[in-house]
C-alpha positions in Angstrom: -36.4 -10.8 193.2 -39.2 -8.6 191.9 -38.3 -9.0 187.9 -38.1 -12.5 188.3 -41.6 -12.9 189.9 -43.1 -10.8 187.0 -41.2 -13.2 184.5 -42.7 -15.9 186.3 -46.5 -14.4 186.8 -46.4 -13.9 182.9 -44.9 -17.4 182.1 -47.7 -19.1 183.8 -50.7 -16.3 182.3 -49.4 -17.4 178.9 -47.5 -20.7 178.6 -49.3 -22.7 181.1 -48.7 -25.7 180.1 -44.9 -25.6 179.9 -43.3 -28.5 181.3 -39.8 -27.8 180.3 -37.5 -24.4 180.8 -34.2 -23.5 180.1 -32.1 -20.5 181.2 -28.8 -19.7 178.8 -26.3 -17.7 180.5 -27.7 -18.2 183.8 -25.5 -17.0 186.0 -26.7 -17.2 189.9 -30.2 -18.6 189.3 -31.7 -19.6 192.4 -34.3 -16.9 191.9 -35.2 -18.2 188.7 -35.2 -21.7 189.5 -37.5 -20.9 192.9 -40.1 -18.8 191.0 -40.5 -21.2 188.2 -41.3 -23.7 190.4 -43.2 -22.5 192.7 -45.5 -21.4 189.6 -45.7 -24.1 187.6 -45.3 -27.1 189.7 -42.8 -30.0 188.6 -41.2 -28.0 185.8 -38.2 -29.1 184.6 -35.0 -26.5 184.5 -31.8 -26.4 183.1 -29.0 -23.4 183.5 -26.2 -23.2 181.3 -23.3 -21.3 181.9 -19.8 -20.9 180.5 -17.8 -20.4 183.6 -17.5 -23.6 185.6 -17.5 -21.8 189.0 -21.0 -20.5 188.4 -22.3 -24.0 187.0 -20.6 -25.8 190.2 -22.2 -23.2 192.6 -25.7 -23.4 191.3 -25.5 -27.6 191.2 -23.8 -27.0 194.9 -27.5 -26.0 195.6 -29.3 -28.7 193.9 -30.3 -26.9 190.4 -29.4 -28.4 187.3 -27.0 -26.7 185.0 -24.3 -27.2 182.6 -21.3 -25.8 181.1 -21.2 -24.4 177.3 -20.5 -21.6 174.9 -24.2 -19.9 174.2 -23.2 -19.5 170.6 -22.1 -23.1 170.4 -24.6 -25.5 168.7 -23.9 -28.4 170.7 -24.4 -27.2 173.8 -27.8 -25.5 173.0 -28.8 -28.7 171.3 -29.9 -30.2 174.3 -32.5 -27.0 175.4 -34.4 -27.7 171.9 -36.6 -29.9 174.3 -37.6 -26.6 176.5 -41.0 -24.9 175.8 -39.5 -22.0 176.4 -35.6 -20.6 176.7 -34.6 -17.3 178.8 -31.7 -16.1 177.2 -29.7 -13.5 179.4 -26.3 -13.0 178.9 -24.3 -10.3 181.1 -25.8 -6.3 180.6 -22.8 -4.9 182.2 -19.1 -4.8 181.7 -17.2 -7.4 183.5 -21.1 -8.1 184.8 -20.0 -5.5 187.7 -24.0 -4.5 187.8 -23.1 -0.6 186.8 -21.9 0.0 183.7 -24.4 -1.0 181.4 -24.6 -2.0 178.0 -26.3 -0.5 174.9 -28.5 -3.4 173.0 -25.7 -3.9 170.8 -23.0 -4.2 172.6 -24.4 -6.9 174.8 -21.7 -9.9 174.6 -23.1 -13.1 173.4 -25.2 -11.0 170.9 -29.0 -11.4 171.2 -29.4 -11.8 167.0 -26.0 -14.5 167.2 -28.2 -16.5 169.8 -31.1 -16.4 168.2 -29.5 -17.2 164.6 -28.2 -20.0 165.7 -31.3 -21.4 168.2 -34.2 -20.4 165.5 -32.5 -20.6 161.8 -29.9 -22.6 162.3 -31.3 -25.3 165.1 -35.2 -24.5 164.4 -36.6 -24.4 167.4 -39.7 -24.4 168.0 -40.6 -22.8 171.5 -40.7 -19.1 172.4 -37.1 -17.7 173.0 -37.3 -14.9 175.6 -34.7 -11.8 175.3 -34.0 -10.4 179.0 -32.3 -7.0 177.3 -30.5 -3.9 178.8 -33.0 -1.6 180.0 -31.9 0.9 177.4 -33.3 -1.1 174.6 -35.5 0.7 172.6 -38.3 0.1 169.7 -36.0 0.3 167.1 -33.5 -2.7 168.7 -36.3 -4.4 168.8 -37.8 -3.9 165.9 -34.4 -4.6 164.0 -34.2 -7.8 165.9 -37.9 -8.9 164.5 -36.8 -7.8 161.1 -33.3 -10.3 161.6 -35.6 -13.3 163.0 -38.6 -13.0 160.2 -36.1 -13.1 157.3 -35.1 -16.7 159.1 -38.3 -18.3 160.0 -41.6 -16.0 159.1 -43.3 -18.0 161.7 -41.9 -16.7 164.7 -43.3 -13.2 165.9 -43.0 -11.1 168.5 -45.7 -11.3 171.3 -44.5 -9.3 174.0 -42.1 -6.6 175.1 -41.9 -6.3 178.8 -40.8 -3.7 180.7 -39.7 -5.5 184.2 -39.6 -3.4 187.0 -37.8 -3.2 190.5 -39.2 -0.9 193.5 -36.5 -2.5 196.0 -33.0 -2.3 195.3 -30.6 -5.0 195.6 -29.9 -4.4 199.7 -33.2 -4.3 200.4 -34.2 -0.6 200.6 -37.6 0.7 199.0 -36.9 3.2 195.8 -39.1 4.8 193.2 -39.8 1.7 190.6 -36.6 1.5 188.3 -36.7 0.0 184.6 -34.8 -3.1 185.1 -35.1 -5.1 181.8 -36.5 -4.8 178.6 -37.7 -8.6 178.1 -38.3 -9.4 174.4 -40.7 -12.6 174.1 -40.5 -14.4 170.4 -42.4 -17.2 169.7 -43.5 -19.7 167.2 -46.6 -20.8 169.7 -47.9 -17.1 170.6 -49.2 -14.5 168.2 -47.0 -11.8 166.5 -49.1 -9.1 168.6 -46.1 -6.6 169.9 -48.0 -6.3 173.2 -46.3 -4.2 175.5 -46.5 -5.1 179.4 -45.2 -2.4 182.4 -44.4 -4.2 185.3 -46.0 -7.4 184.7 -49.4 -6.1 183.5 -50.5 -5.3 180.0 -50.2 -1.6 179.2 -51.4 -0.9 175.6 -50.2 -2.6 172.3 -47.5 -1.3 169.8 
């Protein structure tokens, strides 16, 4: 998967030294779980999921996950260890992959989440956003505004803008915004950078 490569190529370009990742609302990730690997070599990864036919299919293949509520303390108490936490809930309705969400909509809530993981948990790693691909500067600037009234040491150092040029069966296309990946962080500067497809563009 193209996005998930880019995700990858910029995890190891800025948090090299991560030894610890963790995916909320995983879903199927055997892409993520692959790429992160095979980039930075013996990290540890942990899914989490709330439906249990999603966390038994990706342990079926071997990749450590668990069950939970996203917006439920307890369960995200044990990811506090991760350098860094991908947080991607569901962008379409009934995640049917083509009826997408505005930034608002999106169900868990990206400023719930990151309420509860940075203000009311502290964390101290970078939280990444994977967003609808309709989010614009004023989502995230709104977002920014929510998180620096909780902790003024977390910033924003990246918005990327992931892009796919193969579709989903396989067939070359014109490159298609896929997500809008927001990347706070209490370890990276508060920079806005903003990346097209995996390499640095311009800053905001």
């Amino acid at each position: 998967m193209q996005t998930v490569a880019q995700r990858g190529r910029l995890l190891r370009e800025l948090l090299p030294q991560t030894h610890a990742i963790g995916e909320i609302c995983c879903g199927d990730c055997a892409a993520q779980w692959q790429q992160y690997r095979q980039v930075l070599p013996g990290v540890q990864y942990t899914g989490l999921d709330i439906h249990p036919a999603i966390v038994a299919a990706n342990r079926a293949r071997g990749i450590p996950c668990v069950q939970g509520d996203a917006l439920d303390g307890e369960a995200i108490r044990p990811f506090l260890a991760c350098d860094i936490l991908f947080f991607g809930p569901p962008l379409s309705v009934d995640c049917d992959g083509h009826t997408l969400l505005d930034f608002h909509a999106v169900t868990p809530g990206f400023a719930p989440f990151a309420r509860l993981l940075l203000a009311d948990l502290h964390y101290q790693g970078t939280l990444v956003c994977i967003a609808p691909r309709g989010t614009n500067l004023g989502d995230a600037r709104q977002l920014y505004e929510q998180i620096r009234s909780w902790r003024d040491d977390v910033g924003l150092h990246l918005i990327h803008y992931s892009y796919a040029t193969i579709t989903g069966d396989g067939q070359a296309t014109e490159p298609r915004l896929k997500y809008v990946e927001l990347w706070f962080s209490s370890q990276l500067d508060d920079s806005w950078r903003v990346y097209h497809d995996g390499l640095a563009a311009h800053e905001a």
